[in-house]
TIKENU-960083 format. One record per atom (N, C-alpha, C, O): residue in three letters; x, y, z. Coordinates in steps of 0.001 Angstrom, whole numbers, padded with zeros to 6 digits, always signed. Example, Ala and Ser with C-alpha at 12.3 -4.5 7.8 and 13.67 -1.06 7.14 Angstrom:
BEGIN
ala+013190-005690+007800/ala+012300-004500+007800/ala+013200-003300+007800/ala+014236-003319+008465/ser+012850-002250+007080/ser+013670-001060+007140/ser+012900+000030+007870/ser+013409+001138+008039/
This chain:
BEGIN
unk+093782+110124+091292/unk+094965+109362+090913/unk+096201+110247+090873/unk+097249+109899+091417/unk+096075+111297+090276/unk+097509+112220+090549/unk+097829+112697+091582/unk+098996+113010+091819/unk+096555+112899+092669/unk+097126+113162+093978/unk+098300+112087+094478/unk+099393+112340+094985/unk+097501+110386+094055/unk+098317+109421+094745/unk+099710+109283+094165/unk+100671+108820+094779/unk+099722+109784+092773/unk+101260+109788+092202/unk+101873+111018+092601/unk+103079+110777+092641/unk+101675+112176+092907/unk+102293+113160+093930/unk+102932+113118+094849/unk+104007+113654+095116/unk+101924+112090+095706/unk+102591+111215+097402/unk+103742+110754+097182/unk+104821+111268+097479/unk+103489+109528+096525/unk+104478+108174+095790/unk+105763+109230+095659/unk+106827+109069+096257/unk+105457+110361+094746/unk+107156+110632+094249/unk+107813+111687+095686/unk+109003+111997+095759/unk+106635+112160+096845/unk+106789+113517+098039/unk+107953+112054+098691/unk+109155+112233+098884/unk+107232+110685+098935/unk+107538+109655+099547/unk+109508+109385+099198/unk+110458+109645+099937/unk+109489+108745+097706/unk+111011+108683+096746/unk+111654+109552+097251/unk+112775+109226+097642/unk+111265+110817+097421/unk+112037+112323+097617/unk+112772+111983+099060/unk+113982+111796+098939/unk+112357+111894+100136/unk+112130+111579+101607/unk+112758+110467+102023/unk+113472+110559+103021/unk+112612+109107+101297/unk+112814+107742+101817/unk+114174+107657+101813/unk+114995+107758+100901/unk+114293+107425+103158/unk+115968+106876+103664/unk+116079+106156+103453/unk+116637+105656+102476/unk+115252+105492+104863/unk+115311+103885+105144/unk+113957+103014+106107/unk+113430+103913+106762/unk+113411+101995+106345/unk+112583+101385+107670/unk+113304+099415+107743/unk+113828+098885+106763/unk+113124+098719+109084/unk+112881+096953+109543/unk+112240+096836+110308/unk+112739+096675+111421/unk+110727+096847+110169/unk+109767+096599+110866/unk+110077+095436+111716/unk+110432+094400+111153/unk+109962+095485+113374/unk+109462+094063+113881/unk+108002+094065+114228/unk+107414+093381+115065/unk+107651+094763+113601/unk+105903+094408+113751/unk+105159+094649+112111/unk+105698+095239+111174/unk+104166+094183+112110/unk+103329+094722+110928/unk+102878+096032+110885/unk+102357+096587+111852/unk+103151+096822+109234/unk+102644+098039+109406/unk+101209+097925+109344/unk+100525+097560+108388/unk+100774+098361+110729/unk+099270+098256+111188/unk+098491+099054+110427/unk+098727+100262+110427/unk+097296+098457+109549/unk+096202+099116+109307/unk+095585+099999+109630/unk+094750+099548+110415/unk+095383+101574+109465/unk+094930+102674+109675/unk+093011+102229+109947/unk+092333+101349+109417/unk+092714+103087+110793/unk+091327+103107+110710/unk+090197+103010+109621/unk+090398+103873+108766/unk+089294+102403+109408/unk+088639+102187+108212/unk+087041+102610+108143/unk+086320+102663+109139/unk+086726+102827+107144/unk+084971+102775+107336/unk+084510+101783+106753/unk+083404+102138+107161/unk+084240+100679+106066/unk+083778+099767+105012/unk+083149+098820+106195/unk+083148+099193+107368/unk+082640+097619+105792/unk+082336+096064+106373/unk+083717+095737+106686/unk+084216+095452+107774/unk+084478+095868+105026/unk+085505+095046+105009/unk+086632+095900+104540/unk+086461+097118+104485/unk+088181+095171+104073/unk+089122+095876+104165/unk+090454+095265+103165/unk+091012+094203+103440/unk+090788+095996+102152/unk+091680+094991+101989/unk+093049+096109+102299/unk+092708+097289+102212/unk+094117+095943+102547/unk+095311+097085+102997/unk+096700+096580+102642/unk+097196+095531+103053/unk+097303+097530+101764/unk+098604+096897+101040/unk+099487+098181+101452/unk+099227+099349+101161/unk+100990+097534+102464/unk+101444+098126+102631/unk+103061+097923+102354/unk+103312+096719+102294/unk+104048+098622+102198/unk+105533+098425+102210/unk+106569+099311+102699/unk+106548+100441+102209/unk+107279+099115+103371/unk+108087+099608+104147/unk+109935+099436+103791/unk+110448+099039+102745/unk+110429+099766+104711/unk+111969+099640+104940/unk+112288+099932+106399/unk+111466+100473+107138/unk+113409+099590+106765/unk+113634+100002+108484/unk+115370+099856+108647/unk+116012+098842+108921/unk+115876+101275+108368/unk+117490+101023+108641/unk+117739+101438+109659/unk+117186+102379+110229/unk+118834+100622+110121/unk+119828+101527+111403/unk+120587+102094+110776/unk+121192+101820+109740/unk+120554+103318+111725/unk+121522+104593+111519/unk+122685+104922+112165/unk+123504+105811+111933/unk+122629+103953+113135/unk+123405+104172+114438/unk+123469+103338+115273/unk+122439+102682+115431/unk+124608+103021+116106/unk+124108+101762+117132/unk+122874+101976+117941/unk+122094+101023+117948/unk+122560+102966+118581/unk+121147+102430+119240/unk+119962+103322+118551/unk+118933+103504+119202/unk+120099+103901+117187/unk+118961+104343+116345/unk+118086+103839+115175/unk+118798+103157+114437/unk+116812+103912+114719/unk+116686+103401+113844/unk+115996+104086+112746/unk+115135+104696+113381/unk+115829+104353+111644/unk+114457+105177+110621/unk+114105+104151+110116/unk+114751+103163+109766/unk+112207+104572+110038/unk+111700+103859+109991/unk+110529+104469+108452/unk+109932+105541+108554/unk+110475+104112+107930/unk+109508+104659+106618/unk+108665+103593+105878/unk+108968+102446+105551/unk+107493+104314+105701/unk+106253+103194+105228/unk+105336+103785+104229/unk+105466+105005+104132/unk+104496+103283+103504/unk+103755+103994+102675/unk+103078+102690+102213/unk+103591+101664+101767/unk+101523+103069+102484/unk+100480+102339+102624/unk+098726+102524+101376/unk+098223+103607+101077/unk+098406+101676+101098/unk+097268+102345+100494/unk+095766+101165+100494/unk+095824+100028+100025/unk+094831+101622+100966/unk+093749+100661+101191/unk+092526+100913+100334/unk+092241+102021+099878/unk+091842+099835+100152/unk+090634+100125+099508/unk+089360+098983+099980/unk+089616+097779+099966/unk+087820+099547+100441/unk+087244+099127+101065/unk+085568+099427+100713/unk+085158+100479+100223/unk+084712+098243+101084/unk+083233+098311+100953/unk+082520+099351+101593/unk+082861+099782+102694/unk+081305+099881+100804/unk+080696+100750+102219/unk+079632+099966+103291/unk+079225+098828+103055/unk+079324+100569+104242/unk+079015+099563+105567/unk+077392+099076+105079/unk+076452+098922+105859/unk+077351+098895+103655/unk+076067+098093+103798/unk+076221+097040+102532/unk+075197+096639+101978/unk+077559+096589+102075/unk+078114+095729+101582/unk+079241+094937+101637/unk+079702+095193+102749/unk+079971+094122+101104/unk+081035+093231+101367/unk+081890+093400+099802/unk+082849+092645+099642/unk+081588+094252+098818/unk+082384+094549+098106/unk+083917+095276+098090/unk+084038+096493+097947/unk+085005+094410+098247/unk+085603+094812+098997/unk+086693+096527+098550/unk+087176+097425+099240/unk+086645+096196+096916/unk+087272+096602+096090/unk+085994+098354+095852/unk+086409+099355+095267/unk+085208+098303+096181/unk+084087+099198+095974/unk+084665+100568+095868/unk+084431+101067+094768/unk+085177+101137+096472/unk+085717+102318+097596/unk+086994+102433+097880/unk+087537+101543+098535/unk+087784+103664+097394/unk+089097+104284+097822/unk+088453+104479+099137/unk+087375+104860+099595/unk+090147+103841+099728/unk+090271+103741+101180/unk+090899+104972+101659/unk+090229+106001+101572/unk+092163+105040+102188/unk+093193+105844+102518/unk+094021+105311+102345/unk+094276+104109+102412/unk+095143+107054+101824/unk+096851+106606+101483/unk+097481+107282+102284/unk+097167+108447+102530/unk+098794+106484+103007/unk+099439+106882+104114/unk+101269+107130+103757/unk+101928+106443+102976/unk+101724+108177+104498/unk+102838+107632+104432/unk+103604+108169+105740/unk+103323+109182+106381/unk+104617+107268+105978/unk+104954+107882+108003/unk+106221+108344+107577/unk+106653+108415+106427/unk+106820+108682+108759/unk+108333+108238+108613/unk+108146+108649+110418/unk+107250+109227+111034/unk+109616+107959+110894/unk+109739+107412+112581/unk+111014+107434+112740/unk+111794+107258+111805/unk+111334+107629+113818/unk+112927+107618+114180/unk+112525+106811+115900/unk+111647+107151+116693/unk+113472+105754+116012/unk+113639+105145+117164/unk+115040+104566+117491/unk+115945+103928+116952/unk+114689+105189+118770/unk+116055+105367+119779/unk+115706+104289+120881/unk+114626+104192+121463/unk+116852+103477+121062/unk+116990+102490+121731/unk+117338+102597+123380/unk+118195+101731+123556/unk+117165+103018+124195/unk+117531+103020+125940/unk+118193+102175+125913/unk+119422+102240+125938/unk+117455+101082+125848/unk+118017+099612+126724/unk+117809+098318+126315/unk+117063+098383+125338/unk+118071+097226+126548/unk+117543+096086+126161/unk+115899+095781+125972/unk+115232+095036+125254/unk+115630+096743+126984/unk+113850+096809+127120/unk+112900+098082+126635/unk+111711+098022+126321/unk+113704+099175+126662/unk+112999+099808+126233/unk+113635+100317+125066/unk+114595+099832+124467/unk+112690+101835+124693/unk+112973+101840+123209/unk+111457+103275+123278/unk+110276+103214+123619/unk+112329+104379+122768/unk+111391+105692+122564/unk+111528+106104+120887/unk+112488+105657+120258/unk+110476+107012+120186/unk+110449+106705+119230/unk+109582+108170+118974/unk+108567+108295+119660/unk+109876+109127+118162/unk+108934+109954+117491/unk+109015+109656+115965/unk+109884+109067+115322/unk+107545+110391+115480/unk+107065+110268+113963/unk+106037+110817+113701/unk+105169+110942+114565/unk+105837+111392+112139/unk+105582+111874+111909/unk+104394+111566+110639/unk+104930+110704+109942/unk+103227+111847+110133/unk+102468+110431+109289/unk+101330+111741+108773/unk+100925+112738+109370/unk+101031+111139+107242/unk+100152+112226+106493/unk+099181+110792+105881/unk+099734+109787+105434/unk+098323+110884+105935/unk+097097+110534+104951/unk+096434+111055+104071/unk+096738+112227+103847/unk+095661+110648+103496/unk+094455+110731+102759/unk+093707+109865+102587/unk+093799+108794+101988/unk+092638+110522+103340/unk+091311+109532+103463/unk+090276+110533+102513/unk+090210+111731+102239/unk+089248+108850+102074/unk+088424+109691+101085/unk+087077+108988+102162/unk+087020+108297+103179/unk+085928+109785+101031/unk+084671+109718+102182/unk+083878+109669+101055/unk+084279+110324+100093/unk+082399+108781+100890/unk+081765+108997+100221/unk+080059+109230+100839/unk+079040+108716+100378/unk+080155+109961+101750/unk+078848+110285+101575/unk+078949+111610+102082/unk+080100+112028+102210/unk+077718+112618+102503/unk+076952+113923+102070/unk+077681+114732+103413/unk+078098+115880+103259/unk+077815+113895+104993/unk+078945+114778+105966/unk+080228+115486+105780/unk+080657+116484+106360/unk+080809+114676+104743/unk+082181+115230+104525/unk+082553+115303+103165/unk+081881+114822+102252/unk+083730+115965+103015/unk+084115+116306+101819/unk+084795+115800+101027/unk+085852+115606+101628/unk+084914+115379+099865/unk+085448+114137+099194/unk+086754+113526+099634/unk+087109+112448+099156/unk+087614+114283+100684/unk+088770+113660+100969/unk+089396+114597+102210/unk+089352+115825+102280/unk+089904+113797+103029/unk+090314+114930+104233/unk+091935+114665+104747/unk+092369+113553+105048/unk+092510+115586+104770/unk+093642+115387+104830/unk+093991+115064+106668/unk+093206+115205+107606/unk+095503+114580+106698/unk+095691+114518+108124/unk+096746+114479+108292/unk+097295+113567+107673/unk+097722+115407+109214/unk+098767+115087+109530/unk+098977+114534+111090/unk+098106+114720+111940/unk+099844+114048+111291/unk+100174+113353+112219/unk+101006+113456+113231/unk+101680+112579+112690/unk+101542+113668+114088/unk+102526+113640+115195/unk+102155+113233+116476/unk+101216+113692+117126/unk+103102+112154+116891/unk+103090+111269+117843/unk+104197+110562+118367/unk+104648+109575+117784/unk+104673+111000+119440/unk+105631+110093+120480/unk+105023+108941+120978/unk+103913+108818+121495/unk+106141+107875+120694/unk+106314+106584+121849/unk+106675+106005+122364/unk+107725+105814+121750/unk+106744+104981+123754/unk+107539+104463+124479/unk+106989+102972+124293/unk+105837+102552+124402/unk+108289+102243+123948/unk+107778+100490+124228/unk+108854+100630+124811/unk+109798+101391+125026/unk+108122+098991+125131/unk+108704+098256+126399/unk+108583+096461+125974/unk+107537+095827+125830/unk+109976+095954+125846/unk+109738+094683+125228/unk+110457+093724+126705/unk+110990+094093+127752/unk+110108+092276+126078/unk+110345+091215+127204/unk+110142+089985+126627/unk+109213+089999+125819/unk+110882+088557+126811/unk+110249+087775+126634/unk+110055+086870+127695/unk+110633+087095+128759/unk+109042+085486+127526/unk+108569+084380+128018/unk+108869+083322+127299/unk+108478+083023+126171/unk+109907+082524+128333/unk+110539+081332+126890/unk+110579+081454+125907/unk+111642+082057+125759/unk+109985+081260+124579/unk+110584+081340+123428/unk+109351+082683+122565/unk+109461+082611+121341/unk+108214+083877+123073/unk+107670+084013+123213/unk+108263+085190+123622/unk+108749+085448+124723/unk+108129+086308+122030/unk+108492+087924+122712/unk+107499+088513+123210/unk+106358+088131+122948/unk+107760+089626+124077/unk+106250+090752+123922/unk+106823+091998+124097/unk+107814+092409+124700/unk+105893+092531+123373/unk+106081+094324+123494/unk+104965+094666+123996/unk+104091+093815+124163/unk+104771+095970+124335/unk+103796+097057+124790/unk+104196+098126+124467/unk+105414+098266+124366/unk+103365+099180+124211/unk+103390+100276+123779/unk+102224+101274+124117/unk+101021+101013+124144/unk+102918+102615+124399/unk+101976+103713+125007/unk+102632+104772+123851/unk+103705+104939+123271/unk+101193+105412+123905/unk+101480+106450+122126/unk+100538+107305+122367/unk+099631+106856+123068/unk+100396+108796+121901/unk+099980+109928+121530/unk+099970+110120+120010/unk+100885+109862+119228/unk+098783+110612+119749/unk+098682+110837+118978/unk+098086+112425+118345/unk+096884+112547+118106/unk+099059+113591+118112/unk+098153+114510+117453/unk+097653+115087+116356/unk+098388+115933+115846/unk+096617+114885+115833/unk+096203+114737+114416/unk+095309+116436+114082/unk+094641+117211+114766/unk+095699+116393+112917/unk+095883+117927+112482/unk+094701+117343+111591/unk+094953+116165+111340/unk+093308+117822+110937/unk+092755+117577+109811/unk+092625+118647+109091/unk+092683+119700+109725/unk+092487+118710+108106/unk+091933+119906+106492/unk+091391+119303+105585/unk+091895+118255+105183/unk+090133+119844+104979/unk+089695+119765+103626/unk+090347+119530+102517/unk+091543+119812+102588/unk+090048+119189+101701/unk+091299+119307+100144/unk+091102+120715+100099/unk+090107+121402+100331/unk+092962+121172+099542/unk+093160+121826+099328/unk+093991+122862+100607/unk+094600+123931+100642/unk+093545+121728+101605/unk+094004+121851+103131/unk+093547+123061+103778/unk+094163+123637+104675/unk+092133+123521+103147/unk+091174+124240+103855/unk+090422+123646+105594/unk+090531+122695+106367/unk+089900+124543+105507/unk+089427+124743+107275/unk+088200+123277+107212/unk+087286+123175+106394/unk+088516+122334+108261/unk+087379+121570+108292/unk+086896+121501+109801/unk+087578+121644+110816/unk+085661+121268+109689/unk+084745+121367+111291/unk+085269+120582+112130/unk+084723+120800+113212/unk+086449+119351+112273/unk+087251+118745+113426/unk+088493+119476+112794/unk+088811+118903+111752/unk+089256+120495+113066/unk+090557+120811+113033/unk+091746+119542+114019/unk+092915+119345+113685/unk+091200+119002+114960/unk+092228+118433+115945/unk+091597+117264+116439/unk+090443+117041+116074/unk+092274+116338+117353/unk+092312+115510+117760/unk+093782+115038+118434/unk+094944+114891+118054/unk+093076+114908+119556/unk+094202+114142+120925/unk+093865+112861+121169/unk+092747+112701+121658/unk+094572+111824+120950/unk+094204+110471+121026/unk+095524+109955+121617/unk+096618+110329+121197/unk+095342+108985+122716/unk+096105+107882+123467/unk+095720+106638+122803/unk+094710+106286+122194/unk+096827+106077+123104/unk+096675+104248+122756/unk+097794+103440+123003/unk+098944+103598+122592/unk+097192+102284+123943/unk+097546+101013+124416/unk+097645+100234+123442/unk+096681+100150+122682/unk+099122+099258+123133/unk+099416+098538+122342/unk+099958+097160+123097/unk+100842+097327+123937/unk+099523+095919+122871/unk+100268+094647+123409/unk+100347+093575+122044/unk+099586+093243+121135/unk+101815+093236+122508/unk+102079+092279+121225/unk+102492+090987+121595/unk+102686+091039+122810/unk+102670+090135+121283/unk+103207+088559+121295/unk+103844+087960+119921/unk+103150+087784+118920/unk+104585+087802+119950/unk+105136+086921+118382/unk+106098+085815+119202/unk+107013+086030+119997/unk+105340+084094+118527/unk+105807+083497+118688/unk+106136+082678+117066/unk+105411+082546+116079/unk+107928+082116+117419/unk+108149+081592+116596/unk+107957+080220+116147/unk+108014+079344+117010/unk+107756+079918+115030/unk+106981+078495+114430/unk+107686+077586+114027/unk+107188+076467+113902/unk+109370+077874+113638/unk+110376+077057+113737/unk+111823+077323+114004/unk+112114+078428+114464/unk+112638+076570+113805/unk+113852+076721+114626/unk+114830+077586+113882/unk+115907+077847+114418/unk+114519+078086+112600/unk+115549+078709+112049/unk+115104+080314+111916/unk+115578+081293+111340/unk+114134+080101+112615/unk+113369+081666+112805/unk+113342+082569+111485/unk+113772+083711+111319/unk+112355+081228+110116/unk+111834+081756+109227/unk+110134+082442+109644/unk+109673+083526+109289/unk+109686+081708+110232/unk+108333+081538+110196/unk+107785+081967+111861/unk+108353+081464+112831/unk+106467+083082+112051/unk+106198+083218+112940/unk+104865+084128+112848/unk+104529+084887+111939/unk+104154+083800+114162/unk+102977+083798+114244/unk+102628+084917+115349/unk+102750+084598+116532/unk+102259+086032+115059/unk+101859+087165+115927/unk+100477+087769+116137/unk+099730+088065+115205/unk+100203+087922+117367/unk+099014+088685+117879/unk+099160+090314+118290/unk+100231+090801+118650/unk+098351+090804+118216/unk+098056+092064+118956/unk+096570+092673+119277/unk+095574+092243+118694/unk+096522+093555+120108/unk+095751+094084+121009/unk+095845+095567+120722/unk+097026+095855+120914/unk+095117+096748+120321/unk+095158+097940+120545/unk+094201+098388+121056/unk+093160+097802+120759/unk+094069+099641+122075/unk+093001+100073+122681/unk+093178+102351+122145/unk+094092+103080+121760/unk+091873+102505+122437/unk+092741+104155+121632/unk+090958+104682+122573/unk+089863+104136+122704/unk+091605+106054+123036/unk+091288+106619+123609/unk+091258+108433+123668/unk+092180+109018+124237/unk+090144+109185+123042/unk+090300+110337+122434/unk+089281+111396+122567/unk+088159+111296+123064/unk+089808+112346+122084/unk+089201+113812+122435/unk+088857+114346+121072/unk+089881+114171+120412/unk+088068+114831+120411/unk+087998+115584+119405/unk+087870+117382+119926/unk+087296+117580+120996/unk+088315+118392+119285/unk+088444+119669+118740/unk+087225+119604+117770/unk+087331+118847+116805/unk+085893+120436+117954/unk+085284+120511+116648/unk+084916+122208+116164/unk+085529+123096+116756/unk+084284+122444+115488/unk+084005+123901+115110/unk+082167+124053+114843/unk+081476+123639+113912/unk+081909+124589+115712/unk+080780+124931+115299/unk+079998+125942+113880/unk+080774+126153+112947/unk+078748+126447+113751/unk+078464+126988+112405/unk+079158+128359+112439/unk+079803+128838+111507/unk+078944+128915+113613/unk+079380+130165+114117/unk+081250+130549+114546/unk+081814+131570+114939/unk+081693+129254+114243/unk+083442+129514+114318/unk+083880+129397+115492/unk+085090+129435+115717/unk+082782+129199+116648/unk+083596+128885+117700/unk+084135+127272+117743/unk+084032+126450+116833/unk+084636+127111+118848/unk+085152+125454+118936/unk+084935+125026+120084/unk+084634+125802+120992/unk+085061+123544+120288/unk+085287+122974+121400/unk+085640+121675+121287/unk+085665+121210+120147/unk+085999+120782+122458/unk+086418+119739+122605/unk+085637+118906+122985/unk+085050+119314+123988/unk+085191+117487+122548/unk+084104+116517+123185/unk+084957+115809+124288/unk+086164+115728+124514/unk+083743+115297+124921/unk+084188+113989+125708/unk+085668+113316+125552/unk+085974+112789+124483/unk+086662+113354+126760/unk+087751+111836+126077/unk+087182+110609+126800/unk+086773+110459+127951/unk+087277+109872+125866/unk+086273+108380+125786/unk+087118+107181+124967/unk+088041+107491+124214/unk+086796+106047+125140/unk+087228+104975+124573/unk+086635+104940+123409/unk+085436+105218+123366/unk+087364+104581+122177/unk+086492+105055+120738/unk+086881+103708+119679/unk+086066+103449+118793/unk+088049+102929+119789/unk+088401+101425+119292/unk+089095+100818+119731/unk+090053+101110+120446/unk+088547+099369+119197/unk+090099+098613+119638/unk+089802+098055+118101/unk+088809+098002+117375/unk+091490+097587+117974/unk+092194+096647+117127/unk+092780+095610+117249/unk+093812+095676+117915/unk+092387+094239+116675/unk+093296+093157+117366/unk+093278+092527+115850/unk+092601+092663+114831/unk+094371+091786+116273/unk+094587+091016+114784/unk+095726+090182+114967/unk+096575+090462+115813/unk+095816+089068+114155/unk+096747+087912+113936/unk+097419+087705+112730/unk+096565+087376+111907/unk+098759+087741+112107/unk+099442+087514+111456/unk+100273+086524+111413/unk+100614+086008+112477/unk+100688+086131+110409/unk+102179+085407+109601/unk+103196+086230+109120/unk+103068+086823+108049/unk+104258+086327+109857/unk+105303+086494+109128/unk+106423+085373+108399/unk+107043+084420+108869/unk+106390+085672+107722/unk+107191+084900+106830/unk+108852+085494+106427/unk+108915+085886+105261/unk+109706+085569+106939/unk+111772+085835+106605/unk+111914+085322+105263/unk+111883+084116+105016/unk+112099+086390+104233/unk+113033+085952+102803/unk+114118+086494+103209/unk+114377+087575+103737/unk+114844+085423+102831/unk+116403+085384+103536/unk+117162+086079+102738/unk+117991+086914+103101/unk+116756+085572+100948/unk+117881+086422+100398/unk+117742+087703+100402/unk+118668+088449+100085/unk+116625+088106+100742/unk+116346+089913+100186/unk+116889+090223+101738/unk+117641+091173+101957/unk+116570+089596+102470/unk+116547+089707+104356/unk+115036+090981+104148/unk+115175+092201+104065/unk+113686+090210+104109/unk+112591+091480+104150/unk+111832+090317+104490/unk+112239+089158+104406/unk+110476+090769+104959/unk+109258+089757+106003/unk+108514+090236+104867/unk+108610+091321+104293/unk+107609+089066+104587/unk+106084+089223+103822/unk+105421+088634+105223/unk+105807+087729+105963/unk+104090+089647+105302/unk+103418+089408+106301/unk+102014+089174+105747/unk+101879+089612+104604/unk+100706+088466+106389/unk+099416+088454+106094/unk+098457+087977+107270/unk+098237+086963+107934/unk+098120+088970+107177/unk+096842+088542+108531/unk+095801+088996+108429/unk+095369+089183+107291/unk+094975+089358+109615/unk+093589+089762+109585/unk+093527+091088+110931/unk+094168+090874+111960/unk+093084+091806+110854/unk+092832+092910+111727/unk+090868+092588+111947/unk+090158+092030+111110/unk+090542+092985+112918/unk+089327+093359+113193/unk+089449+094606+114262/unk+089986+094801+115352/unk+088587+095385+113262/unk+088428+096989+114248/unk+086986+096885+114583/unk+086065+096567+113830/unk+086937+097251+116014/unk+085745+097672+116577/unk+086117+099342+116929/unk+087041+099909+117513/unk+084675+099842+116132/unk+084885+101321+116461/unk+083421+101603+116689/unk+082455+100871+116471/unk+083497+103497+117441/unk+082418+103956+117729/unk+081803+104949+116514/unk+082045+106133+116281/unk+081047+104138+115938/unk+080219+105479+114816/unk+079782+106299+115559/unk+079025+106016+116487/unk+080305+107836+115199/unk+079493+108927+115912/unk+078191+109034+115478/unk+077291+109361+116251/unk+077946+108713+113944/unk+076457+108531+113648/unk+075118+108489+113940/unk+074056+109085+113761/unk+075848+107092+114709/unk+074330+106182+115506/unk+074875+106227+116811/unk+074107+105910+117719/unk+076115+106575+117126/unk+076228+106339+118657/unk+076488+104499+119019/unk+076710+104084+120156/unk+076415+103798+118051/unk+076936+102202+118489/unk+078282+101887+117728/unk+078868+102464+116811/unk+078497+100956+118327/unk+079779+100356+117663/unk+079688+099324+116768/unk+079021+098297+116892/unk+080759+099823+115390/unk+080378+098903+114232/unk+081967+097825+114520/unk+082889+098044+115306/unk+081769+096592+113481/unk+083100+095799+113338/unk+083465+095985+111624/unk+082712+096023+110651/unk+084707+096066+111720/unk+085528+096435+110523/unk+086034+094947+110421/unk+085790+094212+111378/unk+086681+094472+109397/unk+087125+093182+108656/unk+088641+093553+107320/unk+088597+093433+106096/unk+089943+094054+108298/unk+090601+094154+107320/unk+091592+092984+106742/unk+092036+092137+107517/unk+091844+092973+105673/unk+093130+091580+104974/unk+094143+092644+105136/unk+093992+093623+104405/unk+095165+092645+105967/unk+096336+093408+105918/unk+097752+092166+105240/unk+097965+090968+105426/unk+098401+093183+104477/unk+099650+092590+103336/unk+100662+093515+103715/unk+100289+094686+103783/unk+101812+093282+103970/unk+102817+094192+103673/unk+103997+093369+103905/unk+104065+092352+104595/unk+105514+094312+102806/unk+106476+093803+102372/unk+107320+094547+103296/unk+106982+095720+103458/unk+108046+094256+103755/unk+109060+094980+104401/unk+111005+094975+104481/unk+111734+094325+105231/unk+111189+095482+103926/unk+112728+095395+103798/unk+114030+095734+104896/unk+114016+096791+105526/unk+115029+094843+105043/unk+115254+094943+106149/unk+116559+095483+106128/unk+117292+094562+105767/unk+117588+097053+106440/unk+118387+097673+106444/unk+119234+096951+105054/unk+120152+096132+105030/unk+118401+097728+103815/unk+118821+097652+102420/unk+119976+098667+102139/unk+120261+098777+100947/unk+120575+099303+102874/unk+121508+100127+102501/unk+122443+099608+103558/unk+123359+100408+103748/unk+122501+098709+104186/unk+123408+098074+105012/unk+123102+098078+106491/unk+122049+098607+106847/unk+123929+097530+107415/unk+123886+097612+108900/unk+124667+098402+109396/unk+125865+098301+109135/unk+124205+099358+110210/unk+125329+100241+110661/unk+126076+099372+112405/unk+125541+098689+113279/unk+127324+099823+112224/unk+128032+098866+113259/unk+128334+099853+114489/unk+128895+099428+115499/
């Protein structure tokens, strides 16, 4: 618990600004199931810039129950800067720390992760019917608590993103979104003896999921609620399990104003 009030105040210290047009997506999970509460902000800084800041925290069953509340999940927090090209596109770096906890005898009660990753979308619509896509890198740094040496130091991961949000009425309170993720990766591991190496790059999940967004006008911030389902590869057993998350998040929309 004081780690997570540490974050919370590293987070206060840091937080500019974020206006999500998407949901802050659910981090990878281990449980059956999932419940994930997240909140954000998203200001412009500039005519074609934006910061983007989030801070997330989940809690989840282990994979031989449906208790959902059972198990500390992981706590996240990003921050993103996106730069606008064009009407269509749109590049974006960021930067993202976790803490994930683990409860069984492979790993160590909690593993840290930092994050860095560039991206490029690409948006469009179809009659009334937006879409984005997105291509992303991801390089993930891991440590032990205490941010000691752990047997995956690294990870190189790609991922395919497709979105759709269509709106549900005319005053563009209400709207209904899909997505698609695909992720594709390499692990860095360490053997007993200190050497290292890199496995296979292989297809390792997808994520798809459906939401509601919902526009509060007076705050101008989206309450969102949907469902994620992750299919991932347990290195374990070598098969692929399905994850079941309830994703929530509040999002506030350029609370320190619009820049002109």
């Amino acid at each position: 618990m004081r780690r997570i009030v540490a974050h919370i105040a590293l987070l206060c210290s840091i937080f500019s600004s974020l206006s999500l047009q998407a949901q802050i997506s659910a981090q990878g999970q281990g449980g059956k199931d999932v419940i994930w509460l997240a909140a954000g902000i998203e200001q412009q800084i500039g005519k074609r810039w934006t910061n983007k800041n989030a801070i997330a925290y989940s809690r989840h069953s282990s994979l031989n129950d449906w208790n959902v509340t059972k198990q500390g999940g992981i706590f996240t927090i990003r921050e993103e800067i996106v730069y606008r090209l064009s009407n269509h596109f749109k590049i974006a770096q960021g930067i993202f720390y976790a803490e994930r906890g683990y409860y069984d005898t492979e790993h160590p009660a909690y593993v840290n992760e930092i994050r860095l990753y560039p991206k490029v979308y690409h948006e469009f619509s179809v009659a009334a019917i937006r879409f984005s896509q997105c291509l992303r890198t991801d390089i993930r740094f891991f440590s032990a608590p205490g941010f000691n040496t752990y047997n995956k130091p690294l990870e190189i991961r790609n991922r395919y993103l497709m979105k759709a949000t269509m709106p549900l009425d005319r005053n563009n309170k209400n709207y209904l979104v899909g997505m698609t993720e695909f992720f594709f990766a390499t692990d860095e591991k360490r053997n007993k003896d200190g050497s290292v190496y890199f496995t296979e790059y292989q297809f390792t999940e997808n994520r798809s999921s459906f939401y509601v967004r919902h526009h509060i006008e007076k705050l101008d911030a989206f309450f969102d609620a949907g469902v994620m389902v992750q299919t991932w590869n347990d290195m374990s057993t070598g098969h692929f399990r399905e994850t079941y998350i309830l994703q929530l998040d509040f999002i506030f929309i350029n609370p320190f104003g619009r820049k002109k």
